[in-house]
C-alpha positions as CSV (number, residue, x, y, z in Angstrom):
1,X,-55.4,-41.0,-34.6
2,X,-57.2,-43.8,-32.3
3,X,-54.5,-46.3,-33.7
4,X,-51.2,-44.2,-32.8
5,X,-52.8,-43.4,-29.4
6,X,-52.5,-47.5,-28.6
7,X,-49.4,-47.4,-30.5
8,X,-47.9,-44.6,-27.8
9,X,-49.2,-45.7,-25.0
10,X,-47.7,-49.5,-25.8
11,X,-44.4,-47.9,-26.4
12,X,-44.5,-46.5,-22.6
13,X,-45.5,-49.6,-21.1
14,X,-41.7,-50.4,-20.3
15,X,-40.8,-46.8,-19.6
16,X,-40.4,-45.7,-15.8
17,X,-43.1,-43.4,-14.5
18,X,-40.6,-41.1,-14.5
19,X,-39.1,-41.2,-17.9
20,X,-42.8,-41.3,-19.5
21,X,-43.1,-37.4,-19.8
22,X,-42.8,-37.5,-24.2
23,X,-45.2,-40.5,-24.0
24,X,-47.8,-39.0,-22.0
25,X,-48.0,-35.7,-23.9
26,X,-47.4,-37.2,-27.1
27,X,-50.7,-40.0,-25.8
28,X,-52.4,-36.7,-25.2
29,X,-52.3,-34.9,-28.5
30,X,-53.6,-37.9,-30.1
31,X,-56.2,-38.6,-28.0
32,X,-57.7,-35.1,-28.0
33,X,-57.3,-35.3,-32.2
34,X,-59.1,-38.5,-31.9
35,X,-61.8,-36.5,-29.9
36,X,-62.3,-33.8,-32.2
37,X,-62.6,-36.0,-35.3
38,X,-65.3,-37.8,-33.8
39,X,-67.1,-34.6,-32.8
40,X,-66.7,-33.1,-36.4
41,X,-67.6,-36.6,-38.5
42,X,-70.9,-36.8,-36.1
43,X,-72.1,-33.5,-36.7
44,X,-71.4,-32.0,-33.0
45,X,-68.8,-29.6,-34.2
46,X,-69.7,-27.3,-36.7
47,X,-71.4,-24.2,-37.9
48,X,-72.0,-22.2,-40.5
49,X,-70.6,-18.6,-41.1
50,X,-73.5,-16.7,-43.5
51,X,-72.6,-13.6,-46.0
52,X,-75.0,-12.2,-47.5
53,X,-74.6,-11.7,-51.6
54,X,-76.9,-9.7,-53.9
55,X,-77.9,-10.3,-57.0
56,X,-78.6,-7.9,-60.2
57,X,-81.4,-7.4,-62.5
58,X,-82.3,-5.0,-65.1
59,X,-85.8,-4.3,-64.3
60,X,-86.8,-5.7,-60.7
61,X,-85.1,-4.8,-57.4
62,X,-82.3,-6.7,-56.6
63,X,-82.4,-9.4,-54.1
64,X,-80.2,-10.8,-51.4
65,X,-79.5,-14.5,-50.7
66,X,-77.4,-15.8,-48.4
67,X,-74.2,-17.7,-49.4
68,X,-73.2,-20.0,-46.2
69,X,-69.9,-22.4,-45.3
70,X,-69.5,-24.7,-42.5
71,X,-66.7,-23.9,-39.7
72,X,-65.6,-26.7,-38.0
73,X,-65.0,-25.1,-34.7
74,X,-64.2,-28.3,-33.2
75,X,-60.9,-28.3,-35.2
76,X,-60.0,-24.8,-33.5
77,X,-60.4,-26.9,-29.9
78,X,-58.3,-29.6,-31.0
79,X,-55.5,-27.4,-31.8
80,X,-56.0,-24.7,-29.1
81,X,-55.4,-28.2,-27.2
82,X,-53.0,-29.9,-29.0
83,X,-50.5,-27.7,-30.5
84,X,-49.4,-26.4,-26.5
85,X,-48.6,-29.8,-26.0
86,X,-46.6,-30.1,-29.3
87,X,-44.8,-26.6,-27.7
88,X,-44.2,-28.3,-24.7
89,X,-42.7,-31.7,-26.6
90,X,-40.5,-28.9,-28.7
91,X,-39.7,-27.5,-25.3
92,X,-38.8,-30.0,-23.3
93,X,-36.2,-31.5,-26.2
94,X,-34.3,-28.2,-27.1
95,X,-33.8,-27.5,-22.8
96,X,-36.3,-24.0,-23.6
97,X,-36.9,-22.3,-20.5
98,X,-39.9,-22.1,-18.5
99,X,-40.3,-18.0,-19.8
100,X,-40.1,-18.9,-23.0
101,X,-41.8,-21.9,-23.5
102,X,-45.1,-19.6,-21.8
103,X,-44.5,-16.6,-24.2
104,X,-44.9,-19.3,-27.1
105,X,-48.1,-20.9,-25.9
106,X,-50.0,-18.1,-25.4
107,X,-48.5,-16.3,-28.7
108,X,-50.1,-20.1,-30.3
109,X,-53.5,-19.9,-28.7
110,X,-53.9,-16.4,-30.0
111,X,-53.1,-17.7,-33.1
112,X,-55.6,-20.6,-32.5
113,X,-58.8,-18.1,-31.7
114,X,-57.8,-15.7,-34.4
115,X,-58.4,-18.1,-36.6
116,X,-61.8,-19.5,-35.3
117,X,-62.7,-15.8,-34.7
118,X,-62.1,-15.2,-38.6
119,X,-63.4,-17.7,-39.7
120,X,-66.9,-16.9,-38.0
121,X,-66.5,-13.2,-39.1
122,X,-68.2,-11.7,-42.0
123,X,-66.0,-12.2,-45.4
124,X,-64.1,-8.6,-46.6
125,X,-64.6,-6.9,-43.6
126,X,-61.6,-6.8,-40.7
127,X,-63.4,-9.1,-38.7
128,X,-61.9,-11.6,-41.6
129,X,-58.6,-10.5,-42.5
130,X,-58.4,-8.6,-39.4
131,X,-57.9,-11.8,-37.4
132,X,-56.0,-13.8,-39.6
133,X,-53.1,-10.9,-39.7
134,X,-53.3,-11.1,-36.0
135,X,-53.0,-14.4,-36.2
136,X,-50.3,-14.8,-38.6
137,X,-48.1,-12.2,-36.6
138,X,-48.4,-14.3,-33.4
139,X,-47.4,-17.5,-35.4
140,X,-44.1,-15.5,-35.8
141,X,-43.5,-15.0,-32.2
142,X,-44.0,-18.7,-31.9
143,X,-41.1,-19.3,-34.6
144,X,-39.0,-17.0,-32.5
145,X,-39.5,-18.7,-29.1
146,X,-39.6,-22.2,-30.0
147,X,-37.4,-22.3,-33.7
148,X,-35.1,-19.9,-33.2
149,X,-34.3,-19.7,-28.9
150,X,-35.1,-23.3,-29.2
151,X,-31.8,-23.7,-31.8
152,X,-29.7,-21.7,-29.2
153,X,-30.5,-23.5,-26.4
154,X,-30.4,-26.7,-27.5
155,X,-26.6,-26.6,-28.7
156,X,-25.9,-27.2,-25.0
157,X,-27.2,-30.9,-25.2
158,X,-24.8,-32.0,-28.0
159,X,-25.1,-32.8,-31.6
160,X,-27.1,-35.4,-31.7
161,X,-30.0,-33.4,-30.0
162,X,-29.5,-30.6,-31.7
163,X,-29.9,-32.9,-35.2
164,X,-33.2,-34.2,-34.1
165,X,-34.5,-30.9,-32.6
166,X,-33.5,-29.3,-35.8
167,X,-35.6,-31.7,-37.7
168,X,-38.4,-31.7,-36.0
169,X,-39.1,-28.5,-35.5
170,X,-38.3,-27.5,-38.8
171,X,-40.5,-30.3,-39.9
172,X,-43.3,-28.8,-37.3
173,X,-43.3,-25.3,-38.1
174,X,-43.0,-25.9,-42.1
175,X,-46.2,-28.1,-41.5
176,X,-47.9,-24.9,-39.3
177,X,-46.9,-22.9,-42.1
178,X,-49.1,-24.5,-43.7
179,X,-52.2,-24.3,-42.2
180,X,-52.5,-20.4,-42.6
181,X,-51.9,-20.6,-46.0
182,X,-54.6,-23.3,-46.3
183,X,-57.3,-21.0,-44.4
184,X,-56.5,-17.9,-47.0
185,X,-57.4,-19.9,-49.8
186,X,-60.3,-22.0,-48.3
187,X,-62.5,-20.2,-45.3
188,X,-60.4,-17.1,-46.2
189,X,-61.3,-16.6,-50.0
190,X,-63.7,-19.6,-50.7
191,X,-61.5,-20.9,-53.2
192,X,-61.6,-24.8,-52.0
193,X,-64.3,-26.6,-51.1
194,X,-65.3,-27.8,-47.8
195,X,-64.9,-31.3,-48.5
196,X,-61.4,-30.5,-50.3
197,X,-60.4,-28.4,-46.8
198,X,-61.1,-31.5,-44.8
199,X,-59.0,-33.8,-46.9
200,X,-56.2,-31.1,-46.4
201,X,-56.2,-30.3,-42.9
202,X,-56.4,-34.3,-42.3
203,X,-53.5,-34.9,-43.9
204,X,-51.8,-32.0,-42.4
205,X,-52.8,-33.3,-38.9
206,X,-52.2,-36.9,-39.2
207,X,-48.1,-35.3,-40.7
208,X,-48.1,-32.9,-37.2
209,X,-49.9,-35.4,-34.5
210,X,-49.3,-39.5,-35.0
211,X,-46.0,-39.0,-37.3
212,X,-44.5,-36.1,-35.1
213,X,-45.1,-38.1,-31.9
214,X,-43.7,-41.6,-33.5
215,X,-40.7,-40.0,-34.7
216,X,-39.8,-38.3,-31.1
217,X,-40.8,-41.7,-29.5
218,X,-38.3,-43.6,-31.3
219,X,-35.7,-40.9,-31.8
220,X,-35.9,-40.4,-28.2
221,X,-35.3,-44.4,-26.8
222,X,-32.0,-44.1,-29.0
223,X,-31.0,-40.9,-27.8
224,X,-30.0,-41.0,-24.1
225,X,-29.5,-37.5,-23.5
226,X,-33.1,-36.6,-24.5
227,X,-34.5,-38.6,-21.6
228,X,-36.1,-36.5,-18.5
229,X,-36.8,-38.0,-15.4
230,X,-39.2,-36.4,-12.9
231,X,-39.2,-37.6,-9.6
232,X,-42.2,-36.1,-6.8
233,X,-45.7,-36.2,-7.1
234,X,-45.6,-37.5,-10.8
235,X,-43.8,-40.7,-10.3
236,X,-44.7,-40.9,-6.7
237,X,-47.8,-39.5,-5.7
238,X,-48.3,-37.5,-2.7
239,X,-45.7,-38.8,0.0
240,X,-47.6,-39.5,3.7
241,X,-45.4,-36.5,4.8
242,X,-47.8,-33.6,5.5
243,X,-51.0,-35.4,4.7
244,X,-54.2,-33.7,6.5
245,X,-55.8,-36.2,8.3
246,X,-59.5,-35.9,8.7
247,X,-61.2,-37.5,10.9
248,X,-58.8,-38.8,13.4
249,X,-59.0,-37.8,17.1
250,X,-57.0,-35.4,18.3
């Protein structure tokens, strides 16, 4: 993650101010991902959600234990973080209005905390299951205002937009489809072991964050209609016109 976030920022170091809108978000995702790895490896991002089990015996009482797994809630951070910003870069590309990109973020960071609130809630009780179905419903309204508005809109930009739009945001949301399907059968049913859900979810991220963000990067300095250029206060700062002065006599 550290390494692609020097590979981005190199690749802006040519680009206008103004034209460096892809570069920055994409910088961003991977820095926050770099971030949260750090957190998690040291130990400053985790927990552990406790169930209790019971077990039998003929002639003596039986007796509880508890049965814990760690939640790494500092991967729920990254992404309430960092998958926005993907949003945005999916946004921005397919021409998806202002409206619609909203409706998708906040659908995505519902998705985000229900899963960080089921994976801290107690296992076969709706706390669990109750969360992930919320969350797997709002993933669909993120399919619907990025995937399938985002197909419509982008048409208007020509074919060669449309074939790298297509691609990545198929690409993206096949990836996101995975990462429910991973938390069913690892904090969801305990199926997987922690160490086994780490190698998973890394792979998943490095496929979502540093190879998502190299392939817009590049696809984008070939493709001339995918460039944006914003003028204003983010190329230009704030223009001496209508500064308050303080301090000056009057």
């Amino acid at each position: 993650m550290l390494a692609s976030s020097g590979v981005f920022a190199a690749m802006s170091w040519n680009v206008p101010v103004s034209r460096r809108v892809y570069h920055v978000i994409t910088t961003l995702i991977t820095i926050i991902a770099t971030l949260s790895y750090f957190a998690m490896a040291s130990g400053h991002a985790s927990t552990f959600s406790c169930d209790t089990a019971w077990d039998h015996h003929k002639h003596v009482p039986d007796t509880p234990h508890e049965v814990c797994r760690q939640v790494f809630w500092g991967r729920y951070v990254d992404w309430a973080l960092t998958t926005p910003l993907l949003i945005l870069d999916l946004s921005l590309l397919a021409g998806i209005d202002g409206a619609h990109t909203l409706m998708a973020v906040v659908a995505d960071l519902i998705m985000i905390l229900s899963g960080l609130f089921a994976s801290l809630g107690d296992s076969g009780t709706a706390q669990r299951w109750g969360w992930y179905a919320i969350g797997c419903v709002s993933y669909l309204f993120v399919i619907w205002h990025v995937g399938l508005h985002g197909s419509r809109t982008v048409s208007a930009k020509g074919s060669a937009v449309t074939r790298l739009f297509s691609s990545l945001a198929i690409f993206s949301l096949l990836l996101w489809t995975t990462y429910p399907i991973v938390w069913g059968i690892a904090d969801g049913a305990h199926k997987t072991s922690v160490d086994t859900e780490i190698m998973i979810y890394s792979v998943l991220d490095v496929l979502a964050k540093p190879v998502f963000g190299l392939w817009l990067l590049i696809s984008h300095r070939a493709l001339a209609d995918t460039k944006i250029d914003i003028g204003g206060y983010w190329s230009h700062g704030l223009a001496s016109q209508g500064r308050i002065r303080i301090g000056d006599d009057e």
